[in-house]
N, C-alpha and C positions, 0 to 999 in steps of 0.2 A: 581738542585734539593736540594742541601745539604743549599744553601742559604735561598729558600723557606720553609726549615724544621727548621733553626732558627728561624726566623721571627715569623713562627707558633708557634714555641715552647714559644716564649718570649711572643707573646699574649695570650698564653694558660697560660702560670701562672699567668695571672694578671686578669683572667676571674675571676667571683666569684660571681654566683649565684646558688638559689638552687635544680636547673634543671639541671645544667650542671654539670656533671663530670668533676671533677680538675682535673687538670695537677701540679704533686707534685714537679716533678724534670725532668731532663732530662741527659742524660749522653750518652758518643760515647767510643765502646774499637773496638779495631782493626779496625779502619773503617764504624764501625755501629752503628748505632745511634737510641738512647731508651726512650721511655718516659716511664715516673712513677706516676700509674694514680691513683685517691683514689678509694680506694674498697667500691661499694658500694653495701651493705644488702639489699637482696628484691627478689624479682623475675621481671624478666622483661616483656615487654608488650606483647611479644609474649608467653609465659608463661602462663598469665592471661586470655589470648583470646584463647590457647589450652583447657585452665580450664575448661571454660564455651560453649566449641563448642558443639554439633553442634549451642547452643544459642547464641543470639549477647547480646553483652554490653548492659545494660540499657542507654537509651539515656543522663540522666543526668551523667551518668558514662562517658560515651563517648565524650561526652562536654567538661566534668573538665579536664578530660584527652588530648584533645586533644587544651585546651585552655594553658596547662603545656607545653607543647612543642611549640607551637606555640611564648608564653613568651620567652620561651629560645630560640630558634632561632631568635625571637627580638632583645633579649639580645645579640646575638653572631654577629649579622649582624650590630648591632652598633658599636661593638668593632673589625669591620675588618676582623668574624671569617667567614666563606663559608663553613657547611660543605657538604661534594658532597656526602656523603654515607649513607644517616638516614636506620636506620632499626630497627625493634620492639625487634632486641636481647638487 
């Protein structure tokens, strides 16, 4: 486990696009090991779509947004990245 968390960790800081949340640093005390991620301003997608429930996104809305992710999971799936757990938080 602790091997696969390097690895991740070393391709997490060399990611750098504007869809993905960085990976700033990474650090391990007593045994545990910590990433250091950028804070990022906004509110998130799940946030946006409590905003406007019981309405749906406008479709052009939904598109852009859903073509941002998509990018960035391009982007992460070239550079080796998998991530197993998307969520609108």
């Amino acid at each position: 486990v602790f091997e696969r968390y390097k690895r991740e960790a070393e391709i997490g800081t060399r990611l750098n696009h504007p869809n993905v949340q960085r990976l700033l640093n990474t650090d391990e005390e007593r045994c545990e090991q910590y990433l250091v991620m950028e804070y990022i301003q906004g509110r998130t997608l799940r946030e946006v779509l409590e905003e406007r429930a019981p309405d749906l996104l406008p479709v052009d809305e939904a598109i852009r947004i859903t073509l941002q992710i998509c990018d960035a999971l391009a982007y992460c799936h070239e550079h080796g990245v998998f991530h197993r757990d998307i969520k609108p938080e």
